[in-house]
C-alpha positions as CSV (number, residue, x, y, z in Angstrom):
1,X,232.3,357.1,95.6
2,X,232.4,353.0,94.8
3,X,228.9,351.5,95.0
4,X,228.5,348.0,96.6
5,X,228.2,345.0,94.3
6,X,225.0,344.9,93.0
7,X,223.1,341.8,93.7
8,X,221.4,339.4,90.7
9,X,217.1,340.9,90.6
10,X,216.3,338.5,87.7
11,X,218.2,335.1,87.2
12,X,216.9,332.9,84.2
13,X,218.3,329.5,83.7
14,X,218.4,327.4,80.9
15,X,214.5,328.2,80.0
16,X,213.0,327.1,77.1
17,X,209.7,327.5,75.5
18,X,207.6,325.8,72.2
19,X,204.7,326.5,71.0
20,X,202.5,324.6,69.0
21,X,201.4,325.9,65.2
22,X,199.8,324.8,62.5
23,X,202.3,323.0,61.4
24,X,203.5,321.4,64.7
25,X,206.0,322.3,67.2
26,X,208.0,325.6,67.1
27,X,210.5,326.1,69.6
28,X,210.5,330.3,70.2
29,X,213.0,329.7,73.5
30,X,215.9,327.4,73.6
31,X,218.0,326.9,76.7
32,X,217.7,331.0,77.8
33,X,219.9,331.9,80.5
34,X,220.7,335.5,81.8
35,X,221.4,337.4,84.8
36,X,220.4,341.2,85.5
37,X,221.7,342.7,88.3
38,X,219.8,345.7,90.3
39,X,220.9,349.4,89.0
40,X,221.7,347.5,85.4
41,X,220.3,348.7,82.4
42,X,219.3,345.9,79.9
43,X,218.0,345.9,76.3
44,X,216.5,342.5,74.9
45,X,216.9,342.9,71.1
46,X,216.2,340.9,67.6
47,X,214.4,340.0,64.7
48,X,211.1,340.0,64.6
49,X,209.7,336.6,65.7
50,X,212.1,335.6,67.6
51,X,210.8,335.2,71.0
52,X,212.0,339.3,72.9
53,X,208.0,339.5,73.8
54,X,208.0,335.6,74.6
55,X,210.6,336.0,77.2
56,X,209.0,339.0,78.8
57,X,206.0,337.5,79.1
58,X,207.5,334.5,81.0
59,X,209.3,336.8,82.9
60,X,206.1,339.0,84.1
61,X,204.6,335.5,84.4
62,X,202.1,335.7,82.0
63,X,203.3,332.9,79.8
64,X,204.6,329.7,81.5
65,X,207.9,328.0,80.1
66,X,208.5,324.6,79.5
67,X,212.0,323.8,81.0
68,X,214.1,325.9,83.3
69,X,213.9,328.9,86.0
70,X,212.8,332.3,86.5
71,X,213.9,334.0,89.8
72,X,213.2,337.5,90.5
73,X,214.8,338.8,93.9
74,X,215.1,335.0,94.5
75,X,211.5,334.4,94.3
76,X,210.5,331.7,91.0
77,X,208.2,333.3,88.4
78,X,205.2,331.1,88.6
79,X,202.7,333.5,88.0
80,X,202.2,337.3,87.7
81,X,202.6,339.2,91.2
82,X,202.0,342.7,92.8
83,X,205.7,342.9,93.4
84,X,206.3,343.8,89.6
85,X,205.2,346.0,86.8
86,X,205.0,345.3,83.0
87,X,204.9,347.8,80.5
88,X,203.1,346.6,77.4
89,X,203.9,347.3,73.9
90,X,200.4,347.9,72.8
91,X,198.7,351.4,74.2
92,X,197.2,350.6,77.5
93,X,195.1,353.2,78.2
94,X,191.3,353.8,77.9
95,X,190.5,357.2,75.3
96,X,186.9,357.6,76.9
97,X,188.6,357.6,80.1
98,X,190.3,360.8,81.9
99,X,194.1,360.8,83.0
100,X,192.7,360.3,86.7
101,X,190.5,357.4,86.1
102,X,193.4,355.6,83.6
103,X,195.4,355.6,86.6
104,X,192.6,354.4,89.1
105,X,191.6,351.9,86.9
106,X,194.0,349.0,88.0
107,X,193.4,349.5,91.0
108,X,191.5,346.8,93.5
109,X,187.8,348.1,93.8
110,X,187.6,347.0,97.4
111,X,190.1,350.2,98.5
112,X,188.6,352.9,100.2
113,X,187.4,356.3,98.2
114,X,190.3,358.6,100.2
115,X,193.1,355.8,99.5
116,X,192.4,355.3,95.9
117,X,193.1,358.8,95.7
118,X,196.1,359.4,97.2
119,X,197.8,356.4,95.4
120,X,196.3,358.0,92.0
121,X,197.4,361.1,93.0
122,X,200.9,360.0,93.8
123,X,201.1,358.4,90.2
124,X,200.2,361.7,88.3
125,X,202.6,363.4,90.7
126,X,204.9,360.3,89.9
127,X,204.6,360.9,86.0
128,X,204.7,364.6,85.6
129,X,200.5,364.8,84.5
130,X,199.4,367.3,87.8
131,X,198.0,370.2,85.1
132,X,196.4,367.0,83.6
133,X,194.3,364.6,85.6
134,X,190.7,365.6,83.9
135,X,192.4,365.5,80.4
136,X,192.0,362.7,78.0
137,X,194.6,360.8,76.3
138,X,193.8,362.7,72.8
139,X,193.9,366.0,73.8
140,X,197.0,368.4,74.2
């Protein structure tokens, strides 16, 4: 079976980024581009420091650049947006708080009761956790 041509998800074009230290200006980005096409695996790798968690960040649209483009789906990265997840590198969960309500805890307070629990619900179903939704993240 040949699969279609798979179309360009995230196009960055020459996108740089500097920040300013102590000691004045350090560039961290210089003139980025790359293209990642939908179904393609990609691994951003190097040294520590220079600029893998930088670029993410632009790309989520957490951290604005200072010259160039970020298009996901066509759309430029201005800001972050609904339409996309980030995974961070730190833990992101909340050890006081049980599977269930890590879950439901990004969610918007104004949805209803019965709707927050079906979207939490399809997330534990999503990540394997169904024996665990009162469990905390310590426990085993």
């Amino acid at each position: 079976m040949t699969l279609p041509p798979a179309s360009v998800k995230i196009h960055i074009r020459g996108v740089s980024k500097t920040f300013r230290g102590k000691k004045g200006l350090v560039p961290v980005l210089q003139d980025v581009h790359l293209e990642v096409r939908e179904r393609e695996f990609v691994a951003i790798v190097g040294p520590s420091g220079c600029g893998k968690t930088t670029l993410l960040n632009c790309i989520a649209g957490f951290e604005p650049f200072d010259a160039g483009t970020i298009e996901i789906d066509g759309e430029p990265v201005r800001e972050p947006s609904k339409k996309r997840v980030f995974v961070f590198q730190e833990p992101g969960i909340f050890p006081w708080l049980s599977v269930w309500d890590n879950i439901g805890f990004g969610l918007p307070r104004r949805a209803q009761a019965d709707h927050r629990g079906e979207i939490v619900a399809r997330y534990v179903g999503f990540g394997g956790l169904g024996c665990f939704e009162k469990a905390y993240p310590g426990q085993r």
